[in-house]
C-alpha positions in Angstrom: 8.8 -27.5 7.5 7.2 -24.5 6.1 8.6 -21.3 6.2 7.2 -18.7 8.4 6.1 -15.1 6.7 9.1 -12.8 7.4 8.0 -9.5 9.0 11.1 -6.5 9.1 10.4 -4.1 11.8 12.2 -0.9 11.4 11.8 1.3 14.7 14.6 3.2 17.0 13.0 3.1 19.9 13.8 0.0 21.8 11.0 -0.1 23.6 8.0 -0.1 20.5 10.8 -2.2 18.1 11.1 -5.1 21.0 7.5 -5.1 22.5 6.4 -5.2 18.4 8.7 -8.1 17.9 7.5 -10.0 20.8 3.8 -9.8 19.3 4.1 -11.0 15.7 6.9 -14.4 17.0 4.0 -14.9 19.7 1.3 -14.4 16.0 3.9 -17.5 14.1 5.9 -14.9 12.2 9.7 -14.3 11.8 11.2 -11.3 12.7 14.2 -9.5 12.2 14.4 -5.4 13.6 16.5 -2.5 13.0 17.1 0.9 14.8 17.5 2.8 11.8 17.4 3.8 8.3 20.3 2.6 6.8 20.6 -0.5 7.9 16.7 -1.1 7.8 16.9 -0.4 4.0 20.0 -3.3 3.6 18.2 -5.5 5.0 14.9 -4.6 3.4 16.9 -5.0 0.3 17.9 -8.4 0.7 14.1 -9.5 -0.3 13.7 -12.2 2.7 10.5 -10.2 4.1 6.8 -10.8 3.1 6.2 -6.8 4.7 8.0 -4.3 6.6 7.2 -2.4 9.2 8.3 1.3 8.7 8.6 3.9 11.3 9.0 7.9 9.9 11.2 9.3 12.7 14.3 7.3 11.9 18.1 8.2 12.6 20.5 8.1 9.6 17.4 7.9 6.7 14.1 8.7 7.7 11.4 6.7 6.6 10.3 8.3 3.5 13.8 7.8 2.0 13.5 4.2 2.9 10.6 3.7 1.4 11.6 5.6 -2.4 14.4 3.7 -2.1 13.0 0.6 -1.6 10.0 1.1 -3.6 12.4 2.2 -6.4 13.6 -1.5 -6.4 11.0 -3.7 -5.6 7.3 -2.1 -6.3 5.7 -5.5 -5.1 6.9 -5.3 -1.2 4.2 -4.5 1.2 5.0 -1.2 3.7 3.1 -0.2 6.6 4.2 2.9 8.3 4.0 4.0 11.7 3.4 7.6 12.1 2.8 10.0 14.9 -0.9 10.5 15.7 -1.4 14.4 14.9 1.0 13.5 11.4 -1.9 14.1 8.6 0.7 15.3 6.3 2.8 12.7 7.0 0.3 10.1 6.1 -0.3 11.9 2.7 3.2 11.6 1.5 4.1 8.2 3.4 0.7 7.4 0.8 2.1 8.7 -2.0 5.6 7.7 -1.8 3.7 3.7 -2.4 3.1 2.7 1.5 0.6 0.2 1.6 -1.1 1.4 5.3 -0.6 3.7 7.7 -0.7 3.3 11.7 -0.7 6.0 14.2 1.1 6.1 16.9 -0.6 5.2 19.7 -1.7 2.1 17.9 -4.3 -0.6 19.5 -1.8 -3.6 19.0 -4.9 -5.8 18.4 -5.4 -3.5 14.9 -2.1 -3.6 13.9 -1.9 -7.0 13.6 -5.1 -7.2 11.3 -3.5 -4.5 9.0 -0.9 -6.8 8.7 -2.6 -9.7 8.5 -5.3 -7.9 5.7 -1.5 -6.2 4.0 -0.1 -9.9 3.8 -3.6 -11.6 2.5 -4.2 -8.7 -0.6 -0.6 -9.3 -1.4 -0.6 -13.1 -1.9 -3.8 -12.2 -3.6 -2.2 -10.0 -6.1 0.6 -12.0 -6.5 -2.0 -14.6 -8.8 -3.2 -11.6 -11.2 -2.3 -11.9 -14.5 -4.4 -9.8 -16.1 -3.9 -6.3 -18.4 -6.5 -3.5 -18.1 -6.7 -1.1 -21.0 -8.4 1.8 -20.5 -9.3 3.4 -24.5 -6.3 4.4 -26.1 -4.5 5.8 -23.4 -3.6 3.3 -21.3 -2.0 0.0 -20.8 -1.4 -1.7 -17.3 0.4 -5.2 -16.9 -1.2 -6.4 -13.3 1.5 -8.9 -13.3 4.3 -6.5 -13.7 3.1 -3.6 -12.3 3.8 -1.4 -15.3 2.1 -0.1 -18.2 1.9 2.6 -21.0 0.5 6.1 -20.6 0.3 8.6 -23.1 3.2 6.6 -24.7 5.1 7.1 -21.7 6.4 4.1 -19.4 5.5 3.9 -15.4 5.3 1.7 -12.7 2.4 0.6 -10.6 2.4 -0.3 -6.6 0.5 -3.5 -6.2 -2.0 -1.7 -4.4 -2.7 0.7 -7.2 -3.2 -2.2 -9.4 -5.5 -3.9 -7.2 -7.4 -1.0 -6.6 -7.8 -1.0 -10.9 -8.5 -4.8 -10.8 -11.3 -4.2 -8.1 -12.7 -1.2 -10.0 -12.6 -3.0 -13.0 -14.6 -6.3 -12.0 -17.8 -4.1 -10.5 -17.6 -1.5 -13.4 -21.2 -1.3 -14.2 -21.5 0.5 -10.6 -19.8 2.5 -8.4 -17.7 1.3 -5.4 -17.5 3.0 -2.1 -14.8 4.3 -0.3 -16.2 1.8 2.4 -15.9 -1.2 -0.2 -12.4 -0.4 -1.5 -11.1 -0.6 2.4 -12.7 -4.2 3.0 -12.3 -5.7 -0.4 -9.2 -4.1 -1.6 -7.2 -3.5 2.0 -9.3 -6.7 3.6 -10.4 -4.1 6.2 -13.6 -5.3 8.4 -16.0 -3.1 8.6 -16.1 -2.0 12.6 -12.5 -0.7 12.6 -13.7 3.3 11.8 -11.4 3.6 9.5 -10.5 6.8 7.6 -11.7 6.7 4.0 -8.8 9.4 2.8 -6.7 6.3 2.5 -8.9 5.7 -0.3 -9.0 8.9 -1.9 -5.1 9.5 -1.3 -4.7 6.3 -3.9 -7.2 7.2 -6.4 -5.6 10.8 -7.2 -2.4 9.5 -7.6 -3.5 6.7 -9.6 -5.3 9.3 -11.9 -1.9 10.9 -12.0 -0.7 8.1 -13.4 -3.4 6.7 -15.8 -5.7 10.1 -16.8 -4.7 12.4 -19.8 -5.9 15.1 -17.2 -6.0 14.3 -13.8 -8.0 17.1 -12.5 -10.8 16.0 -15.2 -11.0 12.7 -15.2 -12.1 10.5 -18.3 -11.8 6.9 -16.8 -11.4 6.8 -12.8 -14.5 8.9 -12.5 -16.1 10.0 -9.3 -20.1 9.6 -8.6 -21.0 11.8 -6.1 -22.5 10.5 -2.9 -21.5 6.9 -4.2 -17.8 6.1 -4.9 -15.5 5.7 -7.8 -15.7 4.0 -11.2 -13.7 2.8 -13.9 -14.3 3.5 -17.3 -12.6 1.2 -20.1 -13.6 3.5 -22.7 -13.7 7.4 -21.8 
């Protein structure tokens, strides 16, 4: 028999954290749940989950902790957060700490399960790159590690950050829209009106990661009124 896709939802109230876990058995997946940060993380740890479900407002280790944390020891495992509706800021940092999506709180239970559904899908996709993008003579990045060399320094790549680079780099000769990274990089369709900062959130802290000066780009380059492009040679 195969084995179903592993979903860890991480919520303390009982409520949201049951009702969510009744949706994705009734979708075919398996699901485990816990009511707070610590012992979300342990069993986030254990690696037996294709994505986690992450809410912010946690008791014992909020969500942004769990996240580092977990990030800090496997940079390949999908994240979604849940965050309150009115929680811009949040979303910025949940974003920069390596989240792959964001949901607000109230969520339509019907999108939810296509972020996870589009989460799961760029994942598996990512998981067959085996590619290395080399941007002049700056920058290195292994796709199938998820690290490279910057400025001679070593770092380490979220597998939606090297996606992003692998998209960028296969339509080069144009630029991509914000609007084209959601539905071919997140698998977003295209009547979901969804926000396009998700976008932009990745692409500066990619350029913190790949440009000798972020705030002046040389490779991830914006054209105005069109998108982004990458540059192999600045």
């Amino acid at each position: 028999m195969q084995r179903k896709t592993g979903i860890l939802i991480i919520e303390d109230e009982a409520a949201i954290r049951n009702g969510l876990a009744d949706v994705f058995l009734y979708h075919g997946y398996a699901v485990d749940t816990a009511a707070d940060g610590v012992s979300g993380l342990e069993k986030a740890l254990t690696g037996g989950f294709e994505l986690v479900l992450l809410d912010i407002m946690l008791p014992g280790m909020d969500g942004f902790e769990v996240c580092d944390r977990l990030r800090a020891v496997d940079p390949e495992q999908p994240i979604i957060m849940l965050t309150a509706k009115s929680g811009d800021e949040e979303i910025i940092r949940g974003l920069t700490l390596g989240a792959d999506d964001y949901v607000a709180k109230p969520f339509s239970v019907t999108q939810l399960v296509l972020r996870v559904k589009a989460v799961l899908r760029r994942a598996h996709a990512g998981q067959q790159l085996q590619h290395t993008i080399r941007l002049g003579d700056y920058c290195d990045v292994d796709c199938l590690n998820l690290c490279g060399l910057s400025g001679g320094r070593r770092i380490g790549f979220t597998r939606k950050e090297v996606d992003i680079l692998h998209y960028l780099r296969a339509n080069s000769a144009r630029p991509v829209s914000r609007e084209e990274l959601l539905n071919k990089v997140w698998g977003y369709g295209k009547n979901l009106g969804l926000e396009t900062r998700t976008v932009d959130i990745h692409i500066a802290k990619l350029r913190r990661k790949i440009e000798p000066d972020p705030a002046q780009p040389r490779y991830l380059v914006t054209v105005r009124g069109a998108g982004y492009r990458l540059l192999t040679e600045a």
